[in-house]
C-alpha positions in Angstrom: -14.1 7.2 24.7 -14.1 4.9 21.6 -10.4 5.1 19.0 -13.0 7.4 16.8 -13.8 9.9 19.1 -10.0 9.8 20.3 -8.8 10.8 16.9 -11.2 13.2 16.4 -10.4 15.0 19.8 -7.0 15.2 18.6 -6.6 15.9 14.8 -2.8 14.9 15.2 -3.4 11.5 16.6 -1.1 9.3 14.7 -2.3 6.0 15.8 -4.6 5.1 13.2 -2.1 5.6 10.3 -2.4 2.1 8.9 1.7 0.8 9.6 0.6 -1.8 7.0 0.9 1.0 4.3 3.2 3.6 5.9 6.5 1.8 5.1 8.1 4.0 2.8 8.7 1.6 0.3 4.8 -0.1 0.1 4.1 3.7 0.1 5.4 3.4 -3.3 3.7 0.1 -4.0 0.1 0.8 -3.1 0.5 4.7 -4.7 2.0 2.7 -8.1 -0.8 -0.2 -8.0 -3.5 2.5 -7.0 -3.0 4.1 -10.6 -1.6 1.0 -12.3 -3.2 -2.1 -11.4 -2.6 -5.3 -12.1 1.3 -4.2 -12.3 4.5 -6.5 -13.3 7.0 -7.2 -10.8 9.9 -5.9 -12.6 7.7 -2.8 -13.8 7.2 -1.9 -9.8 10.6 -3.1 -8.9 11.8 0.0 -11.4 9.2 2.8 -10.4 9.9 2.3 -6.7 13.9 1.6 -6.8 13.7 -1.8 -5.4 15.6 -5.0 -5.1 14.3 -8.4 -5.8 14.0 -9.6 -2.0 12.8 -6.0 -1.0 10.3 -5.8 -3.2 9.0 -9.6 -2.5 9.5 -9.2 1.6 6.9 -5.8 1.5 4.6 -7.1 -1.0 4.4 -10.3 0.6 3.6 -8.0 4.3 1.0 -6.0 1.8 -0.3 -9.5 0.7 -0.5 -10.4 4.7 -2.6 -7.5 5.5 -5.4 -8.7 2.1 -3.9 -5.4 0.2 -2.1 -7.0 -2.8 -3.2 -10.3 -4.3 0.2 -12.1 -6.2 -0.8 -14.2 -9.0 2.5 -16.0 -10.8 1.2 -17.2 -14.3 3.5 -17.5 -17.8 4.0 -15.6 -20.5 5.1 -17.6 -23.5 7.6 -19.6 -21.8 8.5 -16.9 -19.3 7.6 -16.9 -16.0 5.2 -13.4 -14.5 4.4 -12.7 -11.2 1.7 -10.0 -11.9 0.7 -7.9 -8.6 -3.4 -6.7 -8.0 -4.4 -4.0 -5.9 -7.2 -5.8 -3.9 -10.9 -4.0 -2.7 -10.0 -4.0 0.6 -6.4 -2.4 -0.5 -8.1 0.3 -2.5 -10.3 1.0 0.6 -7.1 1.1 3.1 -5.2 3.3 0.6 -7.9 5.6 0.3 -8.8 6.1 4.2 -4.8 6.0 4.6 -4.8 9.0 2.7 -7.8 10.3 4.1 -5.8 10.2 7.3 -2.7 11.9 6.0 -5.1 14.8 4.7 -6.9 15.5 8.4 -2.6 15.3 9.7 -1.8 18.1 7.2 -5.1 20.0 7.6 -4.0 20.5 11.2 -1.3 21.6 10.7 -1.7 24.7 8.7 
């Protein structure tokens, strides 16, 4: 039985919930960048409640995975670290929820 077929013979098979997204704080982060992307550091550090280092340690495990692309430039003088929803993080945010939908289907 291929993973496909296992899911589908069991709509509350967890196992192909993507961990890479399911963290409750790059939750946030991909939900924020899916509507609002590219996106500021400090401008997602403020809608999701995050520290500097928390913020940097999930984007950077979001960056791992080919979701988020970082791209540090300079505004004026100032220095920006501007964060892009990639293609392949659209597509894994969109079958994540995809997932999450088949979950609460089953349920009801």
């Amino acid at each position: 039985m291929t993973d496909k077929e296992k899911s589908s013979a069991s709509p509350f098979d967890h196992s192909d919930i993507d961990d890479a997204i399911h963290g409750r704080l790059r939750l946030g982060i991909m939900a924020y960048l899916s509507a609002v992307s590219p996106a500021i550091f400090g401008e997602i550090k403020e809608k999701v409640n995050a520290t500097d280092g928390n913020l940097s340690t999930h984007l950077r495990k979001l960056e791992d995975a080919g979701y988020v692309e970082i791209e540090k430039r300079f505004e004026g003088r100032r220095p920006q670290t501007r964060v892009h929803l990639t293609k392949s993080g659209r597509s894994a945010w969109l079958a994540y929820l995809d997932r999450l939908r088949h979950l609460l289907d089953a349920a009801e």
